[in-house]
C-alpha positions as CSV (number, residue, x, y, z in Angstrom):
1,X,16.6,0.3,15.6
2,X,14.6,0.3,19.1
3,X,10.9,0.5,18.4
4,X,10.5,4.6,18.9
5,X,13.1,4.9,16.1
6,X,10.8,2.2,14.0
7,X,7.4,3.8,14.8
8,X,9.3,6.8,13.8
9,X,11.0,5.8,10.4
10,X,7.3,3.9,9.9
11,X,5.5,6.9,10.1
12,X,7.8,9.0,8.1
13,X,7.4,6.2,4.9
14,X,3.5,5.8,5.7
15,X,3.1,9.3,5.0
16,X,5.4,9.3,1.9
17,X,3.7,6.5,0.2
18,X,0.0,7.3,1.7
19,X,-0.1,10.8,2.1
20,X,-0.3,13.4,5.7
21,X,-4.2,13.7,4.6
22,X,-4.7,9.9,5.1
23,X,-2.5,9.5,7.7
24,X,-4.1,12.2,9.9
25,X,-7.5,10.8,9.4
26,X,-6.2,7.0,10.4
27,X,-4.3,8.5,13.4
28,X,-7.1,10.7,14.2
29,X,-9.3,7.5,14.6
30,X,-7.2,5.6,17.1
31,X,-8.8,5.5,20.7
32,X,-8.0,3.1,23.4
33,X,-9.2,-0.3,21.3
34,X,-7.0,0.2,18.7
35,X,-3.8,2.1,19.8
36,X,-1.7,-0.6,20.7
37,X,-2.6,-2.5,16.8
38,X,-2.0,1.3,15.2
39,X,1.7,0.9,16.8
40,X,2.3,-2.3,15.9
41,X,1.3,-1.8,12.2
42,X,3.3,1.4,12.1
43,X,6.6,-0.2,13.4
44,X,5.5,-4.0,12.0
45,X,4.5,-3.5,8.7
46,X,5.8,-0.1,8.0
47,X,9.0,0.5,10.1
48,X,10.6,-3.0,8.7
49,X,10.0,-4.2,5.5
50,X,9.7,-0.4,4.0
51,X,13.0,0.6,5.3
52,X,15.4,-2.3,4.5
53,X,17.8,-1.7,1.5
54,X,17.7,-3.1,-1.8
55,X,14.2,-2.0,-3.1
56,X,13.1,1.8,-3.8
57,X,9.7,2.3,-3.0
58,X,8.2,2.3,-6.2
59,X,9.2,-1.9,-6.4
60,X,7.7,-2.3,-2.7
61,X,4.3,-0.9,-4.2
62,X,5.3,-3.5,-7.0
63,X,5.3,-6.1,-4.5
64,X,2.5,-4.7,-2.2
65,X,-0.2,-4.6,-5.1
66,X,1.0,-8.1,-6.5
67,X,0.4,-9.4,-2.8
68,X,-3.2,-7.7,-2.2
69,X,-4.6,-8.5,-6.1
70,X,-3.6,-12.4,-5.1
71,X,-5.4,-12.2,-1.7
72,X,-8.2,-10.2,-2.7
73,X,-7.7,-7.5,0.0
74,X,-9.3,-5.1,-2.0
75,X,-9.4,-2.2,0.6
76,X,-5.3,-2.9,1.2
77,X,-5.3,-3.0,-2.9
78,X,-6.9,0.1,-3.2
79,X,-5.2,2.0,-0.4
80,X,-1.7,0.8,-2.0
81,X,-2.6,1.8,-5.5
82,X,-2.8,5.2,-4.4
83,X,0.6,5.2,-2.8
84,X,1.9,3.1,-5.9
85,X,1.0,6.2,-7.8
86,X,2.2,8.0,-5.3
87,X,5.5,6.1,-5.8
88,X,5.8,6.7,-9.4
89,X,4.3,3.6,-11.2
90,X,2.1,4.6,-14.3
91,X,-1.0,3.7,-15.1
92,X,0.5,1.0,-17.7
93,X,2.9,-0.3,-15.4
94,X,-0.2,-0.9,-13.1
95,X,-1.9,-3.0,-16.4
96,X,1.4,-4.8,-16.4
97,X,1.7,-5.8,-12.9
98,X,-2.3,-6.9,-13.2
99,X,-1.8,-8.8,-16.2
100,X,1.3,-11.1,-14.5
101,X,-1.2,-11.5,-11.2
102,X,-3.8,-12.8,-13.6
103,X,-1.5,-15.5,-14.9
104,X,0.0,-16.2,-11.0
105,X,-3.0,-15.7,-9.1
106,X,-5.9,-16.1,-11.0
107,X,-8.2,-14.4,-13.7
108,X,-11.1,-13.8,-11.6
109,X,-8.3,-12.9,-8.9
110,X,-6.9,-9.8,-11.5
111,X,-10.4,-9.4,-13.3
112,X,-11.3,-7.6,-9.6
113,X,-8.0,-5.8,-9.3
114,X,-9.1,-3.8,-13.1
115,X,-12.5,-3.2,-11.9
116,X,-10.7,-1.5,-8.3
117,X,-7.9,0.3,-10.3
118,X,-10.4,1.7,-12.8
119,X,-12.6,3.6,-9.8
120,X,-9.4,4.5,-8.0
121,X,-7.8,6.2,-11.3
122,X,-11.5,7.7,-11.9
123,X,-11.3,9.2,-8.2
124,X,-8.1,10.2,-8.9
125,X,-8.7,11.6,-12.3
126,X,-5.7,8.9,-13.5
């Protein structure tokens, strides 16, 4: 793929996993400053690892929760929950995935992850 048909195929999955409504508000903040970093996330992060074969999207959000409860990028965490839900993983499944990351990355690591999953499932009525 060139990078219009990444940014493209990007876009398309960063709205199925995040929703239009956050999507128009992130694109709606992009001035000068941050166009060029919008792009790259979009084709980068979105337009290459979301689109390769031989995970559905539902394992991705697997793998994208696991990676942001080990780092502590709770913003990323929380964002990603939503489109894990958004991706089919139940509440449980979440529990599940928590409780491995507290054995692999920590207690205090997963203990943060319950207390962000337990406001975003309230937000959401989860």
């Amino acid at each position: 793929m060139d990078d219009r048909e990444r940014h493209e195929q990007g876009m398309k999955t960063r709205r199925a996993v995040l929703g239009d409504a956050y999507v128009d508000a992130a694109v709606a903040k992009i001035d000068d400053f941050t166009r060029d970093f919008q792009d790259y996330i979009v084709r980068v992060a979105w337009g290459d690892p979301w689109q390769r074969p031989g995970l559905d999207l539902k394992m991705r959000s697997v793998v994208v929760l696991s990676v942001t409860t080990s780092l502590g990028h709770w913003d990323e965490f929380r964002l990603h929950l939503r489109g894990a839900i958004n991706n089919g993983l139940t509440k449980n499944e979440i529990k599940e995935i928590l409780m491995h990351c507290a054995a692999y990355a920590g207690i205090p690591a997963a203990n943060h992850a319950f207390r962000e999953a337990q406001q975003v499932f309230k937000e959401l009525g989860v």
